[in-house]
C-alpha positions in Angstrom: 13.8 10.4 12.6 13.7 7.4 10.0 11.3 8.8 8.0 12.9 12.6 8.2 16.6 10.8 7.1 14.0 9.1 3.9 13.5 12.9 3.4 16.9 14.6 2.7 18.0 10.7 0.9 15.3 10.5 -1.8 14.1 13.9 -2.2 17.9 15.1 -3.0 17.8 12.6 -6.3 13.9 12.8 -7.5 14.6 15.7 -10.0 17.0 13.5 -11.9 15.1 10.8 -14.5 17.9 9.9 -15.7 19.1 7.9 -12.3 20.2 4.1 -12.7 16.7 2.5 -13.3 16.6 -1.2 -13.2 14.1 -3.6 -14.3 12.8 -5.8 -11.6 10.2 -7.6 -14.3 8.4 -6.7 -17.3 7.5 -3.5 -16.5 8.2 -3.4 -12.3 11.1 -1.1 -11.9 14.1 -0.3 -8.8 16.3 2.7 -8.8 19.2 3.3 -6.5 17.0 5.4 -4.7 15.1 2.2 -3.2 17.9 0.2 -2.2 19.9 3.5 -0.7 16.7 4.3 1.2 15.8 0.9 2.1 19.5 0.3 3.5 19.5 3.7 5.7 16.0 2.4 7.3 16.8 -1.0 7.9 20.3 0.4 9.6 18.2 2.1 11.7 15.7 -0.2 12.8 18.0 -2.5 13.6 20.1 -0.4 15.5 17.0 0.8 17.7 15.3 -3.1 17.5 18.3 -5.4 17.1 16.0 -8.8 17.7 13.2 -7.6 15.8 12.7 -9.1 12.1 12.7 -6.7 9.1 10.9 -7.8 5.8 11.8 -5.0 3.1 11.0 -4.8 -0.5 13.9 -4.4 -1.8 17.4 -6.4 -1.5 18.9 -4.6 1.2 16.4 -6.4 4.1 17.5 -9.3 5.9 14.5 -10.6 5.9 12.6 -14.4 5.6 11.5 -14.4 2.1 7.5 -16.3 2.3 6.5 -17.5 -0.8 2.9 -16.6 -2.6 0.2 -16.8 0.1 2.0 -17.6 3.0 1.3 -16.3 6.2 3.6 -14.0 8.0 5.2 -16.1 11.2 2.7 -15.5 13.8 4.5 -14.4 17.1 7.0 -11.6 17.2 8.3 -8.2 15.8 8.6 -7.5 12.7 9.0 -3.8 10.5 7.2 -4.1 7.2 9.2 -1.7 5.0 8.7 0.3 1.5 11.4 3.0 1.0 10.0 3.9 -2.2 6.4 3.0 -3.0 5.6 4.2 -6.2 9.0 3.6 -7.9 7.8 4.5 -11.8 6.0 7.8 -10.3 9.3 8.8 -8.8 11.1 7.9 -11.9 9.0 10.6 -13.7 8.5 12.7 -11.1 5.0 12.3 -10.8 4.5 13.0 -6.8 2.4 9.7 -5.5 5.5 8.0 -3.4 5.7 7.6 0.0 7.9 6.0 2.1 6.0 3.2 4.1 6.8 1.5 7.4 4.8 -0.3 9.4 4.8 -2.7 12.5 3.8 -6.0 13.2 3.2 -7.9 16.8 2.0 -11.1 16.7 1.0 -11.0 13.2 -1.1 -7.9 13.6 -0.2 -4.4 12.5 0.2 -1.7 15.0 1.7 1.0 13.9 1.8 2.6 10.3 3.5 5.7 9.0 3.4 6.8 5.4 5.1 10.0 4.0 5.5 11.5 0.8 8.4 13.6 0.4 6.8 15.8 -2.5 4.3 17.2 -0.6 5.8 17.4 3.0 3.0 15.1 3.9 3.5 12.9 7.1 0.4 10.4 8.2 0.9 8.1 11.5 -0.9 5.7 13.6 -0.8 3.4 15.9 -3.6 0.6 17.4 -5.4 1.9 20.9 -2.9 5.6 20.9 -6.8 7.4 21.6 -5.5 10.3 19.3 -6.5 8.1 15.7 -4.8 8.6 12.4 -2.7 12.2 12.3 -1.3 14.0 9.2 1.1 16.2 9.7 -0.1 16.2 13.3 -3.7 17.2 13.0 -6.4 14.3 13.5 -8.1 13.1 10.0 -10.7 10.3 9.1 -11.8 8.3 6.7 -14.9 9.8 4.1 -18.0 9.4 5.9 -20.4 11.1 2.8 -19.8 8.3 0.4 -22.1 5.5 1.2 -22.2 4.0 -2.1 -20.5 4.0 -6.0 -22.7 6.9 -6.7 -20.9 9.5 -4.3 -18.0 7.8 -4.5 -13.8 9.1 -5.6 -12.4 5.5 -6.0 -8.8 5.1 -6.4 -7.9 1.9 -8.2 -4.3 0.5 -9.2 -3.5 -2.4 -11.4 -0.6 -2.5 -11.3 2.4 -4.8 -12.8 1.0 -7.9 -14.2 0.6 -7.5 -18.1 -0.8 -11.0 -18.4 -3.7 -10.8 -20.9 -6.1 -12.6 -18.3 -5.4 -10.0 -15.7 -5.5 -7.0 -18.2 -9.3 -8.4 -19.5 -10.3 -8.9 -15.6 -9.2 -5.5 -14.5 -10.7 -3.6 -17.2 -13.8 -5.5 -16.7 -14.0 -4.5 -13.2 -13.7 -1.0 -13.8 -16.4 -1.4 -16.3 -18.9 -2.5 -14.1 -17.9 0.8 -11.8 -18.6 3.2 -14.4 -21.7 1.2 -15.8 -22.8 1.0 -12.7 -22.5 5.5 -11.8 -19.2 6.0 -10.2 -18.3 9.3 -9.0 -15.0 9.3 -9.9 -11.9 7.6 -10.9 -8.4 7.6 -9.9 -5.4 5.3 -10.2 -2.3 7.0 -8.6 0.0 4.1 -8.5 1.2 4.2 -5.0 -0.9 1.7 -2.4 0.9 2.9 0.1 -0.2 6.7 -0.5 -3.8 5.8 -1.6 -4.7 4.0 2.0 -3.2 7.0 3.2 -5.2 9.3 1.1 -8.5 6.8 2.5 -7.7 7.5 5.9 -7.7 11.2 5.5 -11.0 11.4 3.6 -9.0 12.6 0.2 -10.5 9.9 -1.4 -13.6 7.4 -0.6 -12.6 3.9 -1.3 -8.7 2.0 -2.5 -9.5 -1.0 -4.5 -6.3 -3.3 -5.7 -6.5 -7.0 -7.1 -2.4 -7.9 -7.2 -0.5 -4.6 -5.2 2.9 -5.8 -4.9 3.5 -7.5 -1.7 2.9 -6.5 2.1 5.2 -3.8 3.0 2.8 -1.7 0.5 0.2 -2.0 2.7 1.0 -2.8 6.4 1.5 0.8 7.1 -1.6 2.0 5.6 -4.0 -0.7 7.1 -3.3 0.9 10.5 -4.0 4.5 9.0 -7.1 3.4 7.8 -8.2 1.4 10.5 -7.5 4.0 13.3 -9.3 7.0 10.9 -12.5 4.8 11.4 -12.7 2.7 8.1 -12.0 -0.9 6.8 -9.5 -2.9 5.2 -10.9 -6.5 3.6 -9.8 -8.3 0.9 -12.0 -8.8 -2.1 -10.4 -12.7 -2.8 -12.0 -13.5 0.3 -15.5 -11.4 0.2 -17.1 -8.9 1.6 -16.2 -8.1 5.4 -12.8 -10.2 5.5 -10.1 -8.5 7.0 -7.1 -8.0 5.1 -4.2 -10.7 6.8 -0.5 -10.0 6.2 0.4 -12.5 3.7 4.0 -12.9 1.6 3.6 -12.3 -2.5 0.8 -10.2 -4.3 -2.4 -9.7 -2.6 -5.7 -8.2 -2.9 -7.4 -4.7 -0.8 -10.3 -2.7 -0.7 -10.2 -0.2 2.0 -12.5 2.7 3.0 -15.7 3.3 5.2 -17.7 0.4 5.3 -20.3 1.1 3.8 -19.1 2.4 0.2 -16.5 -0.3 0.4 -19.4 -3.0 0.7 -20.9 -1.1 -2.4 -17.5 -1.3 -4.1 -17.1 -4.7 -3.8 -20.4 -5.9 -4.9 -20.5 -4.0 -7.8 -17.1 -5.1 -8.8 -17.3 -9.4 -7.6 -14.9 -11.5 -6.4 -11.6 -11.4 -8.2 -10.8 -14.7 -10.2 -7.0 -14.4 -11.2 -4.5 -16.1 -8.7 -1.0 -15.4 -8.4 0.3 -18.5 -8.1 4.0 -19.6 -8.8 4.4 -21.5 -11.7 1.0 -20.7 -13.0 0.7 -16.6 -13.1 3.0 -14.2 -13.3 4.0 -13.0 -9.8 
């Protein structure tokens, strides 16, 4: 119901570019769309969950705000919510943006459902269900040809940070992916719809040094995860799960063993995003 009301909200206002755009920072951006949408899911969650916590990308979330790095509190509920990932695609009607909500027990995501409104597409999850990851209702999984870079459609966003360190690191890494015989090469822009596109095999492997904070991936860890693949983070090394951590973070997400290709290849990522220090 939450995500069909996202639906007939966003969908109704995506053919107009001209809609009150906001810049968030340098070149991050918020529409009306993502605070309207945000504010009609959060009214719902909290009318179904009253006690439970809601952390929400944009202003409209009562929500505790962590700072860089900081671990999500460790016992409870709490709905992890993107009403518009992939806010410049939807400004220019590019169609990678998904709504993305997700749930958190005891500092562990359970259940994750992304949808995109431009194609209808509607993926779900949830830990232990038995039935796996679903899109649209039929049961999908993660790529199980690609075992290494060679056979492998990598989807790679770098998203907001325009400091010249980053820039030089992330076009170094993708570098050493092509150097090294990559299949393919993607960047859609969306984490949210590129772990869903992971767990239903549309693409092999999601690799992100700085996505923008944890509601774009709660959802989509549990997609992955329940479609049969894995969801580390590269600042940590190979076969580290990804935690749910306040500020900018780092994911590589796919079947395990292209994903352990990906990351060798590419190396541990060296910029921080540290307050004070880098831009966040």
């Amino acid at each position: 119901k939450i995500i069909r009301s996202y639906n007939s909200t966003a969908v109704a206002g995506r053919s107009n570019n001209s809609a009150t755009v906001c810049i968030k920072s340098g070149v991050d951006l918020v529409t009306e769309a993502d605070t309207h949408v945000e504010k009609v899911i959060t009214e719902m969650i909290k009318k179904a969950f009253p006690e439970d916590v809601i952390v929400g990308e944009e202003d409209q979330a009562e929500c505790p705000k962590g700072g860089q790095g900081e671990a999500f509190p460790a016992k409870g509920s709490i709905w992890c919510v993107d009403p518009i990932d992939g806010t410049t695609n939807f400004v220019h009607n590019y169609p990678f943006v998904a709504v993305s909500i997700g749930y958190i027990h005891d500092s562990i995501p359970r259940v994750g459902v992304v949808y995109n409104p431009f194609t209808d597409s509607l993926y779900e999850a949830a830990e232990g269900s038995g039935v796996g990851t679903l899109l649209n209702g039929e049961p999908v999984r993660v790529d199980s040809v690609a075992t290494s870079i060679k056979d492998c459609l990598l989807v790679n966003n770098i998203g907001h940070c325009r400091d010249l360190d980053f820039a030089d690191e992330s076009t170094a890494r993708v570098n050493k992916w092509l150097r090294a015989g990559l299949r393919g090469y993607r960047a859609s822009g969306s984490a949210a719809q590129n772990l869903a596109h992971v767990a239903s095999g549309q693409v092999s492997c999601y690799y992100e040094h700085g996505y923008g904070g944890p509601w774009d991936v709660c959802a989509g860890m549990v997609l992955v995860k329940e479609a049969g693949g894995v969801v580390w983070d590269p600042s940590q090394g190979v076969g580290v799960d990804l935690q749910m951590l306040f500020g900018k973070g780092s994911v590589c997400a796919g079947g395990r063993k292209v994903v352990e290709d990906v990351l060798e290849v590419a190396g541990e990522p060296t910029f921080t995003f540290l307050r004070g220090r880098r831009f966040v």
